[in-house]
N, C-alpha and C positions, 0 to 999 in steps of 0.2 A: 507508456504502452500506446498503442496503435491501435483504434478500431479496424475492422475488416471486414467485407462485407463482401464472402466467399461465393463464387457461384456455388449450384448445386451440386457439381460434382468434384469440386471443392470442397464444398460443405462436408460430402460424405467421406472424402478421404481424410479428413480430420477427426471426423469422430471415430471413422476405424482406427485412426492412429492413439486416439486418447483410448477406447476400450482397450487395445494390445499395452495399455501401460499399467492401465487399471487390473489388467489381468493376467499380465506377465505373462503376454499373447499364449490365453489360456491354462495357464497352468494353476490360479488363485483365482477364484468364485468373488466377484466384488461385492461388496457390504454395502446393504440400503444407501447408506451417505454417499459412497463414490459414485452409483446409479444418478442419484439426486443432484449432484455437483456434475456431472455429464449433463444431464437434463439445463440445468441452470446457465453452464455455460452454454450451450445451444441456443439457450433464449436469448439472452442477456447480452452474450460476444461473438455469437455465430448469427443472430438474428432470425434464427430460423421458429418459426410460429407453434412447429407442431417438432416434438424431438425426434430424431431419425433413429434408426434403426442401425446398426452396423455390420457392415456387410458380412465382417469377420474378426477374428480376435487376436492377426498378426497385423503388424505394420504391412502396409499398402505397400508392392514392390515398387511403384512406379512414384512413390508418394512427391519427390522433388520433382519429375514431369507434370505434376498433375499439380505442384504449388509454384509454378515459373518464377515469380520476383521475391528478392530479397525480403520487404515486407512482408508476406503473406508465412513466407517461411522462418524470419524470427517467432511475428508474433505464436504462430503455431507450435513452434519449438516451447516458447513460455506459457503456455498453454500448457504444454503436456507437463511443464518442468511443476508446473502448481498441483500435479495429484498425488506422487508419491506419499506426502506427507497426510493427506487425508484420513488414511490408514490406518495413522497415529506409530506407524511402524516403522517407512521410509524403508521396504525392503528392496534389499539390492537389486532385486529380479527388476522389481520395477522401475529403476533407475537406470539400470541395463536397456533398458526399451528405451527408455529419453536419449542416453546416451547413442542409441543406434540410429534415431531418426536425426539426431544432431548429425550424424556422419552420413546420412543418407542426403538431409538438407544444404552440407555442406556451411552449415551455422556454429559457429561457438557464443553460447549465451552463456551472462552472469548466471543466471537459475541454472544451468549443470556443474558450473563450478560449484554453489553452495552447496547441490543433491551430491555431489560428493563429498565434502566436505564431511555432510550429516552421517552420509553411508558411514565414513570411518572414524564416527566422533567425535570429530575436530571441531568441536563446539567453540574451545578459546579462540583458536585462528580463526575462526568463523566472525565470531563477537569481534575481533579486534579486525578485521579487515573491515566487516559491515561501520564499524568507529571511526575508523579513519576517514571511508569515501562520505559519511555520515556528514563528519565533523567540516571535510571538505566542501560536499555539495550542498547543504544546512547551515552550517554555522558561517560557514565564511562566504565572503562577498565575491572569494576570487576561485573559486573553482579548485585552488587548492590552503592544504590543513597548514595553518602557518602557525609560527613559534604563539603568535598571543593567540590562537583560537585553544591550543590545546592547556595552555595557561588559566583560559576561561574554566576548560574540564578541572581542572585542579582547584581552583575558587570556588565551584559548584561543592566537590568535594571538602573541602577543609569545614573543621567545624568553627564556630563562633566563637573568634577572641576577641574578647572586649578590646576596644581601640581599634585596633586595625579591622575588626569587622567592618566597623561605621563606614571606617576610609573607602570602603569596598563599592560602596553606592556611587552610582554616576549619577547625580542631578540632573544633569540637562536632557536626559534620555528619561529618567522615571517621570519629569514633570511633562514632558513630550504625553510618554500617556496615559500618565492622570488626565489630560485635558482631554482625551478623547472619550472621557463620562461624560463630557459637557454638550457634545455632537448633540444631533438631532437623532431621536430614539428609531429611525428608520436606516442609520447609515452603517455603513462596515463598522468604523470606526467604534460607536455605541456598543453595539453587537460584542466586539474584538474587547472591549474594558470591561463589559459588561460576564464574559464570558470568563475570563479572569478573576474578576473578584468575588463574582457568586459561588468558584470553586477555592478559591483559596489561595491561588496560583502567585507566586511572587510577582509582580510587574518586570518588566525589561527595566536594568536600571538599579531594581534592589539587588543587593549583596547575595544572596541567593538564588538568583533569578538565572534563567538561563541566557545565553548570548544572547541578540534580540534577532540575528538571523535564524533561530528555532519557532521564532515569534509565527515562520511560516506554517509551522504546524499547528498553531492553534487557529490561523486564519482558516487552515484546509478544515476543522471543524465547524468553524463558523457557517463559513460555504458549502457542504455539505448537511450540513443538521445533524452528524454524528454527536453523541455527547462521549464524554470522555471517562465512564462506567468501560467493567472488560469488552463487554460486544459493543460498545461506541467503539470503543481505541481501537478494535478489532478491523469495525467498519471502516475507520475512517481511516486504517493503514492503506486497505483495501483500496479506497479511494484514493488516498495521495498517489497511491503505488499506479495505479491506473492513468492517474494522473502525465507522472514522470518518467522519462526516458533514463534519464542518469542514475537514479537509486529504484526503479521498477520491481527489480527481482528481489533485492536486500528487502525493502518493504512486505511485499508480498510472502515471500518464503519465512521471512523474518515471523512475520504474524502465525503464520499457516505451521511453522514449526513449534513455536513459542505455547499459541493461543490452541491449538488443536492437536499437536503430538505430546506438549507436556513438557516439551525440551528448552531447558533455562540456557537460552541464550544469549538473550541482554537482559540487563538488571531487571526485578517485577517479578510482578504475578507471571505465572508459568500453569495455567490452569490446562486440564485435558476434554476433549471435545466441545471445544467453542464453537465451532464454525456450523454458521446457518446457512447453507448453501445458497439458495437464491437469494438471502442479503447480501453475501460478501460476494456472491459473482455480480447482483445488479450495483455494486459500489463500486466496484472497477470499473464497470461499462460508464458508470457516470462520471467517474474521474477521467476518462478515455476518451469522454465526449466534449471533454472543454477544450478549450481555443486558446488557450495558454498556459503553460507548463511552468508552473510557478518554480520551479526550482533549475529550471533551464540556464538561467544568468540571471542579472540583477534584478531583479522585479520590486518595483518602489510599490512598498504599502503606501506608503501617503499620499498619491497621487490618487489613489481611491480611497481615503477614508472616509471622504465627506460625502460619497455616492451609496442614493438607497440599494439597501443590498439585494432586494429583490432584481433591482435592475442591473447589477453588478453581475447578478447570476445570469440572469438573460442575455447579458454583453460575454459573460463567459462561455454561454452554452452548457449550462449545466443541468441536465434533466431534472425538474422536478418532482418530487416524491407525489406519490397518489394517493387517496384517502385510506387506502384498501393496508401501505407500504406504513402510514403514518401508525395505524390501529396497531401495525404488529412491531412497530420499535419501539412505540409506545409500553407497549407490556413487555418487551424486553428491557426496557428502561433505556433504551439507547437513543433516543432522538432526545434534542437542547427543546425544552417547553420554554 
């Protein structure tokens, strides 16, 4: 995702464009949460200090005049494709509205593919397309899912037979990092082992373990302070998602449908009304804000492991949380102590 930082009347044609989604340009009264997730994104991804008001409760006729370049008019389009599901109902009215401003932007985004997807159930094809660009953009090194990445998926899967489990271990990768407990307790690296085995996590390397290109996902926790409790994973989808241009929408939708509608669409917890609005819009923005897209092509973890990560973060750009941010993940249990 793209930060943006809309003129004023800019600004105001986007938020009328999200109220007409949220309200299925008037015809459904929005629920406290959808109000609060408008407010949140205003602050958070609109930048605007004080939240606007909306002029009205149709899509803006003039709304592609008034958004000129292509930027301005995806990220807006992904914007509006994030509220359906807040709902918890994903009702067609209001995917009807995404839909119409995608054709008024002249935009085809991943996020309206999925809001249809959801509209007609197609949760399986859903789960299995979000697997594959998954498996592709994550697991593998090369931008596409090749025969041993989905092999991996299969070893994750099998259960433990004696003998051939063992053989499963790759040594030179698990002892790779094991040695990164031995780091300096201020570096990625530390952080990245340390993170792992306080939770239980197989290392990269054990028979169980996941590929070690997933490895990037526990780094995005690391660098973020998300911990990996529901509202951690929740946040820290949020984040990656805002992070990433290539899996943006999967993530995002992925969470918001998952974590906040109820709808079991990758393996997990499938819990109903997750979503804290101004945490999971200020974790986008902060995934939005770094200076490197970790899942864009090859991104060498080791190249940083021996860098404190405070300063990894500041080389990154990644907004730091504020005392006020800390008190309240804290009692959601979602920030790494």
């Amino acid at each position: 995702m793209k930060l943006i930082h809309p003129t004023p009347d800019q600004a105001a044609a986007i938020v009328q464009a999200m109220q007409a989604v949220v309200t299925a340009e008037g015809r459904i009264a929005p629920l406290p949460i959808e109000q609060d997730s408008l407010h949140a994104i205003q602050r958070h991804l609109l930048h605007l200090e004080s939240p606007l008001a909306p002029a009205a409760e149709t899509l803006p006729m003039d709304l592609a005049a008034r958004l000129p370049n292509e930027v301005l008019r995806r990220e807006t389009l992904r914007l509006l494709a994030l509220l359906p599901p807040i709902d918890q109902l994903v009702r067609p009215e209001k995917v009807a509205v995404v839909e119409a401003a995608a054709r008024q932007l002249g935009i085809e985004d991943r996020g309206v593919e999925i809001l249809r997807q959801a509209v007609r159930g197609q949760h399986k094809r859903m789960a299995m397309s979000m697997m594959r660009r998954s498996v592709a953009h994550y697991w593998s090194p090369t931008g596409k899912a090749r025969l041993r990445d989905w092999l991996d998926m299969v070893r994750i899967m099998l259960p433990p037979i004696p003998g051939i489990y063992s053989m499963l271990t790759n040594e030179p990768l698990l002892a790779r990092y094991k040695a990164l407990g031995g780091k300096p307790q201020a570096t990625l690296g530390y952080a990245l082992h340390r993170f792992y085995v306080e939770r239980g996590f197989p290392l990269p390397g054990e028979p169980k373990s996941f590929p070690e290109g997933w490895g990037k996902h526990e780094v995005y926790h690391v660098l973020s302070e998300y911990d990996s409790t529901l509202q951690g994973e929740m946040l820290n989808a949020a984040f990656s998602g805002g992070n990433t241009e290539k899996l943006c929408m999967d993530l995002l939708l992925a969470t918001l449908l998952q974590f906040q509608a109820g709808r079991q669409i990758l393996p997990g917890p499938h819990p109903v009304g997750l979503l804290e609005p101004d945490a999971f819009f200020r974790a986008v923005a902060r995934g939005a804000a770094m200076n490197v897209d970790l899942l864009a092509g090859p991104w060498d973890l080791w190249s940083v492991v021996d860098t404190p990560l405070q300063e990894l973060r500041a080389r990154f750009g990644i907004p730091l949380l504020s005392d006020d941010e800390r008190t309240n993940l804290t009692r959601a249990e979602a920030l790494i102590v």
